[in-house]
PAZAPA-4460 file (N, C-alpha, C; in steps of 0.05 Angstrom, whole numbers, plus 32768, in hexadecimal, padded with zeros to 4 digits):
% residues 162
    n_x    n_y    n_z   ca_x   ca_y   ca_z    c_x    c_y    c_z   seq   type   mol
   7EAD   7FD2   7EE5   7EB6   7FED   7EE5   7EC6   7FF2   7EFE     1      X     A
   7EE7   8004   7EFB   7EE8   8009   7F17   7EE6   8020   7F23     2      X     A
   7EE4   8013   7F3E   7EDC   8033   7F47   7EF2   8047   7F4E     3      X     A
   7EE9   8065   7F50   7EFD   807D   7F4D   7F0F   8078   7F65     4      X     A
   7F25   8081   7F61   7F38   8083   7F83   7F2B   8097   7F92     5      X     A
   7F2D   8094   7FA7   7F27   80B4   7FBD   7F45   80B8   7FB7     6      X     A
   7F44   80D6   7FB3   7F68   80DF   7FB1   7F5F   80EC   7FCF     7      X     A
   7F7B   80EE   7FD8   7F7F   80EE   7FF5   7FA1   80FE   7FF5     8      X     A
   7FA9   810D   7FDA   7FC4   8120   7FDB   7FC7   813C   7FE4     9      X     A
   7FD6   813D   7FEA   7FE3   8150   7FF6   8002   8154   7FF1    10      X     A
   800B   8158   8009   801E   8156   800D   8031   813F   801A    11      X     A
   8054   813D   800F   805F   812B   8011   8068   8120   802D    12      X     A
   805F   811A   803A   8075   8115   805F   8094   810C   8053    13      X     A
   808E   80F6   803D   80A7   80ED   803B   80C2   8102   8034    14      X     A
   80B7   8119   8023   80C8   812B   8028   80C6   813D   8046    15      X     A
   80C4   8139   8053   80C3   8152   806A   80CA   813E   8080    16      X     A
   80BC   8143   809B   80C7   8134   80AE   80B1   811A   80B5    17      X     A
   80A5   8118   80A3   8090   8100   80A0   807C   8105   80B3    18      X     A
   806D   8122   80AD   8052   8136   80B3   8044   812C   809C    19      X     A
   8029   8120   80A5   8019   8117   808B   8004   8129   808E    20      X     A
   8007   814A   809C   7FEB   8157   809E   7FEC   8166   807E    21      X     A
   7FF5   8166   8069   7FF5   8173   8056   8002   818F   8056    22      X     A
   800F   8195   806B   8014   81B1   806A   802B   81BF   8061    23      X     A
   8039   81AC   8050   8058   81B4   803E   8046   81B7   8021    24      X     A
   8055   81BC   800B   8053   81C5   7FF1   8049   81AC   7FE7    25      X     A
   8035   81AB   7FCD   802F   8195   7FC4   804F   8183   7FAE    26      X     A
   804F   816C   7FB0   805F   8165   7FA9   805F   8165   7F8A    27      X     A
   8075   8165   7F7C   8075   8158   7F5F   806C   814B   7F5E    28      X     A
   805A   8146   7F3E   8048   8131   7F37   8057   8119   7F3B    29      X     A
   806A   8114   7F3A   807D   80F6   7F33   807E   80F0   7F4E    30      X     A
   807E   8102   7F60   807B   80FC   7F7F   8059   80EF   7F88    31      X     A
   8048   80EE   7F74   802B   80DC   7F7A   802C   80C6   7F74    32      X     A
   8021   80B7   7F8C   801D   8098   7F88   7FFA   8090   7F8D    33      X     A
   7FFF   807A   7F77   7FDC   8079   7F7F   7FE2   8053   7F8A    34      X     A
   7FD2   804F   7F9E   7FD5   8035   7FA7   7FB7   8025   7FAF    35      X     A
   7FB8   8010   7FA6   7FA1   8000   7FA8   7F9A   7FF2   7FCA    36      X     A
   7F8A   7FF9   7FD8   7F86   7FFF   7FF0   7F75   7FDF   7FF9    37      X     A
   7F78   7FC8   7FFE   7F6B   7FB5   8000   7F62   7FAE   8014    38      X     A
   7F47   7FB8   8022   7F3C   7FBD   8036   7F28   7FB8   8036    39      X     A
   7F14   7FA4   804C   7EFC   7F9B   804C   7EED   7FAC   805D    40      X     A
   7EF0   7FB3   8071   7EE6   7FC2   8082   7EE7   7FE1   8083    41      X     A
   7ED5   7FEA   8084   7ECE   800D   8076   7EDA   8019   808A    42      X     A
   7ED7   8016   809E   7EDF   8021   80BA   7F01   8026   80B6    43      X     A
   7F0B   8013   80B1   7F30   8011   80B2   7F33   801D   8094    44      X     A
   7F25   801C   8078   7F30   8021   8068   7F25   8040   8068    45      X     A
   7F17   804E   8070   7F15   8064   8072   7F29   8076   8082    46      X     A
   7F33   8066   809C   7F43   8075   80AF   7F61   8073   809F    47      X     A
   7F66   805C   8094   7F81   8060   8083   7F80   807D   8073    48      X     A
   7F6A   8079   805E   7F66   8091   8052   7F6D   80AB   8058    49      X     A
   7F61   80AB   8071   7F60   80C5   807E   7F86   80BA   8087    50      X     A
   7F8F   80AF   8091   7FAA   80AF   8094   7FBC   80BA   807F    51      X     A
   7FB0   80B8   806C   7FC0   80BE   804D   7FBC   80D6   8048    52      X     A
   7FA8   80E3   8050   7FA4   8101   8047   7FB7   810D   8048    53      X     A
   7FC1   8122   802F   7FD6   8131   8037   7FF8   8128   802B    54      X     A
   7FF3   810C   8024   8004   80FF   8020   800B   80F3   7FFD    55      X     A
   7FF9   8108   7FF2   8000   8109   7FD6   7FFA   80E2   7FCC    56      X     A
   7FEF   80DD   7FE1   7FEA   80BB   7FCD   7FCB   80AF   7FC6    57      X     A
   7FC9   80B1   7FB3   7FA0   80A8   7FAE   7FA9   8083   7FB1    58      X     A
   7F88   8089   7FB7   7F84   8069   7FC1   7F6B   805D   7FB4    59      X     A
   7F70   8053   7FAB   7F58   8042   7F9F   7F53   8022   7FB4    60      X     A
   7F3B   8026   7FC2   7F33   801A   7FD6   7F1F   8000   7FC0    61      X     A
   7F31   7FE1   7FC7   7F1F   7FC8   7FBE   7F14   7FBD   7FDC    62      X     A
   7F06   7FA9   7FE4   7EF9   7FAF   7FFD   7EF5   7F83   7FFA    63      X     A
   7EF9   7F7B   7FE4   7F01   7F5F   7FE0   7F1E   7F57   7FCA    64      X     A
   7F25   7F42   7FD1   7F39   7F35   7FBF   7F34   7F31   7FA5    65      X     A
   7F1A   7F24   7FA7   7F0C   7F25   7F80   7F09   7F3C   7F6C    66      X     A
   7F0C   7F57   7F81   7F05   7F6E   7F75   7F1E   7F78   7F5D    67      X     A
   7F37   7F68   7F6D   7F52   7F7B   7F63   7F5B   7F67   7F4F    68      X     A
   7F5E   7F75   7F36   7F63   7F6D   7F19   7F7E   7F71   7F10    69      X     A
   7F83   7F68   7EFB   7FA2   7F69   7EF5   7FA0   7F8C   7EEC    70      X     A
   7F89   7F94   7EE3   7F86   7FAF   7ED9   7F8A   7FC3   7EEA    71      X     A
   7F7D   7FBA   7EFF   7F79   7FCA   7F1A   7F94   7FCD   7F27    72      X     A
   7FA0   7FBA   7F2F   7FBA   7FB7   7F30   7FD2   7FCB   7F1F    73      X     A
   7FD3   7FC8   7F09   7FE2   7FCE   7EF7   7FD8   7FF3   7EFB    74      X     A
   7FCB   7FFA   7F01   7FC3   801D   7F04   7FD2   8023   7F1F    75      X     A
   7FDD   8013   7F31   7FE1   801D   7F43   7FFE   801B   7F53    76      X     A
   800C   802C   7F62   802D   8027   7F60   8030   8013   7F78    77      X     A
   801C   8008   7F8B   8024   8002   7FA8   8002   7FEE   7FA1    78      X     A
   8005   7FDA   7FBF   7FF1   7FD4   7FC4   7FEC   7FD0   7FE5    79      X     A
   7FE0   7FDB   7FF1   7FDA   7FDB   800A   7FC8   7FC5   801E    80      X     A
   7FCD   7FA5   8021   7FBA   7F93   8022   7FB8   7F8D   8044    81      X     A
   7F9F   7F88   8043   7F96   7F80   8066   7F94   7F61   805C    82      X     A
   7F9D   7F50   806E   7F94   7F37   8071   7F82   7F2B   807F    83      X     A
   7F6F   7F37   8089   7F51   7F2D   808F   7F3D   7F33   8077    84      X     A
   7F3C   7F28   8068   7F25   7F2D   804E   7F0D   7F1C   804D    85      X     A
   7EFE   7F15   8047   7EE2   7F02   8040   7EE7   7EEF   8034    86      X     A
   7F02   7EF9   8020   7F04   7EE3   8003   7F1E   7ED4   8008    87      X     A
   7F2C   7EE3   8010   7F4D   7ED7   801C   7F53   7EE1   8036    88      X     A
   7F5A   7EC9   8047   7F6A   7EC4   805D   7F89   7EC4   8061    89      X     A
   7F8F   7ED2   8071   7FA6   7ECA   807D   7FB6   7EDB   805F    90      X     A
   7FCE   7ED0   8061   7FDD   7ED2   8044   7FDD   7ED7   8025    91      X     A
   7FBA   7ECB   8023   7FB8   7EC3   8008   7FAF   7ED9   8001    92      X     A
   7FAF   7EF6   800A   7FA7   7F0E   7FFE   7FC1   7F10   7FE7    93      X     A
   7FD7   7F13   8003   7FFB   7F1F   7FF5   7FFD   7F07   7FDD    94      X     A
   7FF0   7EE7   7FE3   8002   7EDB   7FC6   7FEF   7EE2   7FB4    95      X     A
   7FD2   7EE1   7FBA   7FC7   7EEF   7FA1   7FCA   7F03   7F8A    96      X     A
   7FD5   7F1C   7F9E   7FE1   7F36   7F98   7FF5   7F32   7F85    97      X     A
   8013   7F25   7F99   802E   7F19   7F84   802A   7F13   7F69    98      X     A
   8016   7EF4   7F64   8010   7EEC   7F53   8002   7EFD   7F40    99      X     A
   7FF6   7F0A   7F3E   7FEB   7F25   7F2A   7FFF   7F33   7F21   100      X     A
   8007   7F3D   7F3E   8025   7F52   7F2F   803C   7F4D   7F43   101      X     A
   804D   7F42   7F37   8060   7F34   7F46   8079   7F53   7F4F   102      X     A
   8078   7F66   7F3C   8088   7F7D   7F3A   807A   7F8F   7F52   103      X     A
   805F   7F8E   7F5B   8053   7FA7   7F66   805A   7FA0   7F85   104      X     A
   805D   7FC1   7F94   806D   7FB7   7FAE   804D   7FB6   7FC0   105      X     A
   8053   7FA3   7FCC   803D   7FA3   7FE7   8046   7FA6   8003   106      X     A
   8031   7FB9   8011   8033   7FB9   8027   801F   7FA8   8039   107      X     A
   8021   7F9E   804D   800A   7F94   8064   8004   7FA5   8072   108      X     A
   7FE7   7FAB   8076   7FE3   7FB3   808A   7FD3   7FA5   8098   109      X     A
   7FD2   7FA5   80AA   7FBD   7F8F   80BB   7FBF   7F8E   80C9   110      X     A
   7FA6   7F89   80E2   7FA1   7F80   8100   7FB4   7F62   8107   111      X     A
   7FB3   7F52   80F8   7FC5   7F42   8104   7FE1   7F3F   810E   112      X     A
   7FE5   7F41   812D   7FF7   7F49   8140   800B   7F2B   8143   113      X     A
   8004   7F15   813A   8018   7EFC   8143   802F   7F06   8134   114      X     A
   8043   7EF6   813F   8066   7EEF   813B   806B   7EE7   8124   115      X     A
   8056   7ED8   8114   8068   7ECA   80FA   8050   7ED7   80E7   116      X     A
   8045   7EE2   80E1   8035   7EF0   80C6   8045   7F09   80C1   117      X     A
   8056   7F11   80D3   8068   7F29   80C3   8078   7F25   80B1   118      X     A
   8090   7F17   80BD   80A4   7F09   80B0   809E   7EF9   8095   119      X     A
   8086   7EE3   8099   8080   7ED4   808A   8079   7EDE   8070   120      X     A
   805F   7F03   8071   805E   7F13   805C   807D   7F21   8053   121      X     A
   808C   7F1E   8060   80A5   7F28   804F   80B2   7F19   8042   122      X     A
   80B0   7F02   804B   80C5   7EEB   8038   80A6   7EE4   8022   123      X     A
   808E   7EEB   8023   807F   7EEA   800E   8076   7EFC   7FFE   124      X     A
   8093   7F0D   7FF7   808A   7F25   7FEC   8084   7F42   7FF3   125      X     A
   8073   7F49   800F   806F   7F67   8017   808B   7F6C   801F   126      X     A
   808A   7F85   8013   809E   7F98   8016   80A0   7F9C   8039   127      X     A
   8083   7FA9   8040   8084   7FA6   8066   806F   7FA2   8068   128      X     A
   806D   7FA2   8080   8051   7F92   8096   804F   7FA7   80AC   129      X     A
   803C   7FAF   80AA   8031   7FC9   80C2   8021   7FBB   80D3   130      X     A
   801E   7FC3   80E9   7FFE   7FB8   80FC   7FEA   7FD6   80FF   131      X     A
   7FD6   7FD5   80EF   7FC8   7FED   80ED   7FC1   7FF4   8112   132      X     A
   7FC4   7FE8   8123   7FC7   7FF8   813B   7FE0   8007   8142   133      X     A
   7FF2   8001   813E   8010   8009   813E   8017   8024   812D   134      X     A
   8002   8024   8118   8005   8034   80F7   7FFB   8052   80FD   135      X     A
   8004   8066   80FC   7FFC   8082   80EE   8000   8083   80D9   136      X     A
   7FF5   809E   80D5   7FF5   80AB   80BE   801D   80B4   80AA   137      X     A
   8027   80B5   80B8   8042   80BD   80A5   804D   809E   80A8   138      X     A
   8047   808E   80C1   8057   806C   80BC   804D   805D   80A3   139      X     A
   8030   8064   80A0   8023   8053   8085   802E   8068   8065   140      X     A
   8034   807E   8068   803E   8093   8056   8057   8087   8047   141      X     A
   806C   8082   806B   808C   807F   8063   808D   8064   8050   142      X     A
   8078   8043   8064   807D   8036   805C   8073   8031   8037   143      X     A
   805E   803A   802C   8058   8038   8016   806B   8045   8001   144      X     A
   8074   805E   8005   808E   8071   8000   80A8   805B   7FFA   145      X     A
   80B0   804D   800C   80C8   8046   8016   80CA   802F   8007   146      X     A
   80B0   801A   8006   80A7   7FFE   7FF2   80A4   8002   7FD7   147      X     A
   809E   8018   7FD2   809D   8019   7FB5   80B6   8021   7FAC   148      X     A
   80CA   8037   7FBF   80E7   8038   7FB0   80FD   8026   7FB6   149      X     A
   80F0   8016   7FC8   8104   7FF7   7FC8   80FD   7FE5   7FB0   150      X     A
   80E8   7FE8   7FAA   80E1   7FD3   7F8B   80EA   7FD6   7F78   151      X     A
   80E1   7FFA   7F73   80F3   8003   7F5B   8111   7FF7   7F64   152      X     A
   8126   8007   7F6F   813D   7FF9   7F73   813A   7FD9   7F72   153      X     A
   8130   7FCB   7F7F   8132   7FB0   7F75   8137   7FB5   7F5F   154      X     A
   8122   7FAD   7F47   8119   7FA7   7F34   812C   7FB5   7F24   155      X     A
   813B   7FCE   7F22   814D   7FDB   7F1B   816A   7FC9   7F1D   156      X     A
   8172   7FC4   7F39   8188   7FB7   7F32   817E   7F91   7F26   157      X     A
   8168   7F8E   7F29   8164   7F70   7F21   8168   7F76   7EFC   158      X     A
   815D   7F8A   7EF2   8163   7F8D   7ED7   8179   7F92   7EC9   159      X     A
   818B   7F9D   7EDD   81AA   7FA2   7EDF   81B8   7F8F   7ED7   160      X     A
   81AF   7F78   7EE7   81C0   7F63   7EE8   81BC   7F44   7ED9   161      X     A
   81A4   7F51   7EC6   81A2   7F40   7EB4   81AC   7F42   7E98   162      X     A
***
């Protein structure tokens, strides 16, 4: 069975000046995103949450890699993955992810600060790579916002041109 999202909407930053306290108009429904939140640790996946408040995006929080299904997946417009998990290390969260849904945009977020896990998640697919110390509340907003309407466009002109 899965479990319910905490909805965490509000209001849009991405329309305004990227204020994620909720305090502009609620957005159009077509303006809600719900994103699958892949987080082991309660402590960080709670404080994202609370980062999101306001920001019109529900999150459905998986807390292992085994948990997230092609079903689970497929409900959701974004996927939000930390790469310290129990079940997958390093990378093998994002190819896991890809491989399920090769279409769905991902973001990183994650404590890991080295030189080549950023880059390396972009040429493997995430859209971007955050360092949840670096991250507020409207930066994790813009970037999830910004990855999902770069995919659509992808995938838009990739269908274009077939």
């Amino acid at each position: 069975m899965r479990p319910e999202p905490t909805p965490v909407g509000g209001a849009d930053p991405a329309a305004g000046a990227g204020d994620a306290s909720g305090d502009a108009a609620h957005p159009a429904a077509s303006d809600l995103l719900r994103i699958l939140l892949l987080e082991d640790n309660p402590a960080d996946a709670r404080l994202t949450r609370e980062r999101l408040r306001g920001s019109a995006i529900d999150c459905d929080v998986a807390t292992q890699l085994r948990d997230v299904s092609a079903e689970r997946i497929g409900a959701v417009d974004c996927a939000l993955i930390d790469l310290g998990l129990p079940d997958a290390s390093g990378l093998q969260a994002l190819q896991s992810i890809r491989d399920l849904a090769p279409e769905l945009p991902i973001v990183v977020l994650t404590g890991f600060a080295d030189e080549l896990t950023g880059p390396l998640a972009l040429r493997l697919g995430a859209q971007d790579f955050l360092l949840k110390q670096d991250s507020n509340g409207s930066g994790i907003v813009r970037a999830i916002r910004f990855a999902v309407a770069r995919k659509r466009l992808q995938l838009a002109l990739d269908h274009g041109h077939q």
